[in-house]
VMD Tcl script that draws the C-alpha trace (Angstrom):
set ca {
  {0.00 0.00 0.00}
  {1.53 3.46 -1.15}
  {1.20 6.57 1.22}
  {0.37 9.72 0.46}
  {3.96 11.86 0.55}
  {3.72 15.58 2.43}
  {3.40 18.28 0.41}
  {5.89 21.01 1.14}
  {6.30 24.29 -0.51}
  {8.88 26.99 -0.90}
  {10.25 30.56 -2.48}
  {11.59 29.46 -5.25}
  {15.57 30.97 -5.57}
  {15.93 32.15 -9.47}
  {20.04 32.05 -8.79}
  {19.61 28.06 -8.15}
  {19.23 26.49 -11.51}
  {17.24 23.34 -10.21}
  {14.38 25.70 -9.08}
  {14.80 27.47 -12.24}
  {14.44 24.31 -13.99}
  {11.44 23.89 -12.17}
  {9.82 27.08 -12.75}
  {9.91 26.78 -16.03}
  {9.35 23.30 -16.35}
  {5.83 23.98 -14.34}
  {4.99 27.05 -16.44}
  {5.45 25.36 -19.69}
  {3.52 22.50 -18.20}
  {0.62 25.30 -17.25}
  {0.97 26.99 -20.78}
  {0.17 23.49 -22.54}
  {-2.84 23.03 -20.97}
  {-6.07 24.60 -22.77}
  {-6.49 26.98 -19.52}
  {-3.14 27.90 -20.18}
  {-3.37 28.93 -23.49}
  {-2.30 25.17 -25.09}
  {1.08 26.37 -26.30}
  {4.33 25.72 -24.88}
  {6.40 28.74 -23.86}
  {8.39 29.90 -26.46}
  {12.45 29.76 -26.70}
  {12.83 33.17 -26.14}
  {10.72 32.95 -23.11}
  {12.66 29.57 -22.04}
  {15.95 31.60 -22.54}
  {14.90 35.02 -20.67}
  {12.32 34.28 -18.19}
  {14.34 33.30 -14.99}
  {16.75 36.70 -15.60}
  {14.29 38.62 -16.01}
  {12.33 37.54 -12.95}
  {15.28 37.88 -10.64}
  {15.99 41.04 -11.99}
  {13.02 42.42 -10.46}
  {12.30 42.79 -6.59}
  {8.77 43.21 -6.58}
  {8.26 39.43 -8.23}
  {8.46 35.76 -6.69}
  {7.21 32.31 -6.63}
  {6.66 29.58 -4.81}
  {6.88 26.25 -6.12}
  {5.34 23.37 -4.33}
  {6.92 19.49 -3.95}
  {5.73 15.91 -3.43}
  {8.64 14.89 -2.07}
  {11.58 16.07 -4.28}
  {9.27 16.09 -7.28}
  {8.27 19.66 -8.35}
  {4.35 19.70 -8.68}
  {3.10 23.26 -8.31}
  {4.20 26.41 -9.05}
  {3.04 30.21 -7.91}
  {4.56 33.14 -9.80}
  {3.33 36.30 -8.29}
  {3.77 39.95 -9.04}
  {3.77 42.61 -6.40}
  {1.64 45.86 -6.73}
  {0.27 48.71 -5.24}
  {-3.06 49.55 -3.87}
  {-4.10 53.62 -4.05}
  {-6.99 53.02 -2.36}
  {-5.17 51.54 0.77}
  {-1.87 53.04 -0.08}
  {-0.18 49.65 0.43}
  {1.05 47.32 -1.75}
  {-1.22 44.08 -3.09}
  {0.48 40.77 -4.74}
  {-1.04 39.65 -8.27}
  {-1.28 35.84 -8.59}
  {-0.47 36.00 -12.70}
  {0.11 31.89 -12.77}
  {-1.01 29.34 -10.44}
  {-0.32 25.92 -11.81}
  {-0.75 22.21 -10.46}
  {0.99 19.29 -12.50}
  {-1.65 17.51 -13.88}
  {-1.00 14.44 -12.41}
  {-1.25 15.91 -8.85}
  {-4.60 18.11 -9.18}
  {-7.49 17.22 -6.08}
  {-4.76 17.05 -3.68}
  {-5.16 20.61 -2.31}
  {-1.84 21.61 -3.74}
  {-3.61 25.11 -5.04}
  {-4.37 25.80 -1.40}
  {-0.58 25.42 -0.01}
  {0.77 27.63 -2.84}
  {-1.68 30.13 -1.89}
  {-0.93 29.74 1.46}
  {2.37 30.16 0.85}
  {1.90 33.39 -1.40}
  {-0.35 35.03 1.64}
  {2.36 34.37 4.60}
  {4.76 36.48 1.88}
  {2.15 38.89 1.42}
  {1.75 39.45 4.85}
  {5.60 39.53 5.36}
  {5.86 42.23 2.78}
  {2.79 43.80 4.39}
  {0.22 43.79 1.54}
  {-2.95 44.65 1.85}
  {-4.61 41.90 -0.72}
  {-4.17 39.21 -3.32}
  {-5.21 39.32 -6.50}
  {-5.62 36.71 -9.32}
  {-7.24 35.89 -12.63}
  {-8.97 33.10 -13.91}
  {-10.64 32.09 -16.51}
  {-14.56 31.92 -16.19}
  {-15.13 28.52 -17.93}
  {-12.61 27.02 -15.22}
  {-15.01 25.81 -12.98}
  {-12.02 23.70 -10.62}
  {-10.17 26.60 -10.07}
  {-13.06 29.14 -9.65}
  {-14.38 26.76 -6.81}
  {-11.28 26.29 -5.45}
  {-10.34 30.06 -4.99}
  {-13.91 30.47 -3.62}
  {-12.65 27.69 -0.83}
  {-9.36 29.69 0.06}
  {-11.63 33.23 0.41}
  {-11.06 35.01 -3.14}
  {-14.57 36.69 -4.31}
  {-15.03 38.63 -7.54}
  {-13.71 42.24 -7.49}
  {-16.61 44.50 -6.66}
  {-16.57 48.28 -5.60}
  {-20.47 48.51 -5.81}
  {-22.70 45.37 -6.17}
  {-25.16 47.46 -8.50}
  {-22.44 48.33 -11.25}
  {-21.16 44.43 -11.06}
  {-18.04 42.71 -10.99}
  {-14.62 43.88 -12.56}
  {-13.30 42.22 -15.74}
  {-10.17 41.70 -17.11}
  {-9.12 43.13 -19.59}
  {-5.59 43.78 -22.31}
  {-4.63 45.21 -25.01}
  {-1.40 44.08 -26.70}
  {1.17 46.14 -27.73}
}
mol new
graphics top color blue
foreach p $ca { graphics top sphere $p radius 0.5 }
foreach p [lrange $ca 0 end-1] q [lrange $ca 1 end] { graphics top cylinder $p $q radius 0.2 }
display resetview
């Protein structure tokens, strides 16, 4: 009979090239999947992504292990609230390996990402997801996230971009 293995997670360090292995092993992972866009991340994203990232102070993730096998991964974006006057962290990707989904894993990265938020003294988290993504909508409903509303009456915020 197999056991269940702990779950641990963990800031991920971009200057240690096994997590940034893993980062970008879990992203292209995420970025295959339909939710994800069903492409795989191109070279030039392969090549740049983990500089760029550490380059940047207001950015981190989290990446989450069964055992020594990377299964989830949290890249997060800090910003800044002018209504509180306090800075917020953006959830841009939350992923869970596919063959490790139902196990709560979303929940510990999310954890995770709030005890950083806290630590950097943010005054929310915010994330997107994609309507038609039932799994993760209920599952961010679990954890405490709500749609983004400043008045009931005028509705829920939407998401919106514009490429340049």
């Amino acid at each position: 009979m197999q056991t269940e293995q702990t779950i641990t997670t963990r800031i991920a360090d971009y200057n240690d090239a096994c997590d940034a292995e893993h980062v970008l092993a879990l992203l292209d992972h995420y970025a295959r999947d339909p939710m994800g866009g069903g492409e795989p991340l191109s070279d030039y994203v392969k090549d740049n992504l983990i500089s760029a990232l550490s380059s940047r102070s207001f950015t981190f993730s989290v990446l989450a292990f069964c055992g020594d096998i990377p299964v989830g991964l949290a890249n997060v974006i800090e910003g800044f609230s002018t209504f509180a006057c306090k800075p917020l962290v953006n959830v841009h990707d939350l992923v869970v390996h596919k063959d490790y989904r139902g196990r709560g894993i979303s929940h510990q990265l999310l954890a995770a990402v709030q005890q950083e938020a806290e630590a950097r003294g943010c005054v929310k988290i915010t994330l997107e997801v994609l309507s038609d993504n039932y799994n993760a909508c209920e599952s961010y409903k679990k954890f405490g996230f709500a749609p983004y509303t400043l008045d009931p009456e005028a509705g829920p915020a939407q998401f919106w971009q514009k490429y340049l």
